[in-house]
N, C-alpha and C positions, 0 to 999 in steps of 0.2 A: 458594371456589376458582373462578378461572376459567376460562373451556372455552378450549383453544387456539383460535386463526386459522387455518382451512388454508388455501392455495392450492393450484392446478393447476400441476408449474413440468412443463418438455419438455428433456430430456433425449437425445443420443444416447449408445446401450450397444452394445457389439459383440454379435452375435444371438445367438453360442454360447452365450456367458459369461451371458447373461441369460437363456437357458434352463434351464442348468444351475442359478444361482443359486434360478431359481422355484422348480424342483424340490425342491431344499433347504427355500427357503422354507415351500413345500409339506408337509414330513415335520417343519418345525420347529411348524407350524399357523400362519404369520403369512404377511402379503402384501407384495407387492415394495413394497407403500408404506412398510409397519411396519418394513420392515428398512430402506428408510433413511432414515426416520425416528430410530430405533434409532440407527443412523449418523452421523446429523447433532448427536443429541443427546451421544452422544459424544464426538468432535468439541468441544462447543463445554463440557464438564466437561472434557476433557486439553487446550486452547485448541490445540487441534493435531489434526492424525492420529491416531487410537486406537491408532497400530502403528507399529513404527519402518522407516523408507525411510531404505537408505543408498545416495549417491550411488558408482558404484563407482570403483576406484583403476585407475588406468592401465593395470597389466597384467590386471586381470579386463575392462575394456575393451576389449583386446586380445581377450583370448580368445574375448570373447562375438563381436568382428566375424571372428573366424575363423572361428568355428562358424558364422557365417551364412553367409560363404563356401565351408564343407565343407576350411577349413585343418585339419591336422593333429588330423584325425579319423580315427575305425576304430570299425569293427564289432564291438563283443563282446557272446558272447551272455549271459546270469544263468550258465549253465552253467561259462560260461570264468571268471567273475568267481566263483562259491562254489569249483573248485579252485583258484584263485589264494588265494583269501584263505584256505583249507585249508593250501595251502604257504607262506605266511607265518606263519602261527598255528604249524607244526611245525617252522620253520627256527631 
């Protein structure tokens, strides 16, 4: 068996999202290297992305550039949404 090659590679990660993944990392017992390692080896067993990425359709497009804009949005709270979906469920 041979021992892998590793290198050093530099990467930029958005700060949050690499916090929170350590963390995980962290409770899973492995390190940011091991998981994309992990990652990469997956990756090249599916010769693709280990997940599926859909490009979206026109009108969820839409929606998403609304919502950045605060287009036809509204505020509801959990509250308003469990009797809503109570009066649906008894209609």
């Amino acid at each position: 068996m041979t021992i892998p090659v590793k290198e050093t590679t530099s990467i930029k990660l958005d700060v949050e999202i690499k916090a929170k993944a350590k963390e995980i990392f962290k409770e899973l017992g492995i390190t940011m290297g091991e998981a994309v390692n992990i990652f990469l080896n997956q990756v090249a067993l599916h010769k693709g992305l280990p997940f599926e990425v859909k490009i979206p359709n026109d009108e969820t497009k839409k929606a998403i550039e609304e919502a950045r804009k605060g287009i036809n949005m509204e505020s509801t709270s959990i509250e308003e949404m469990m009797v809503e979906r109570e009066n649906l469920k008894n209609a």
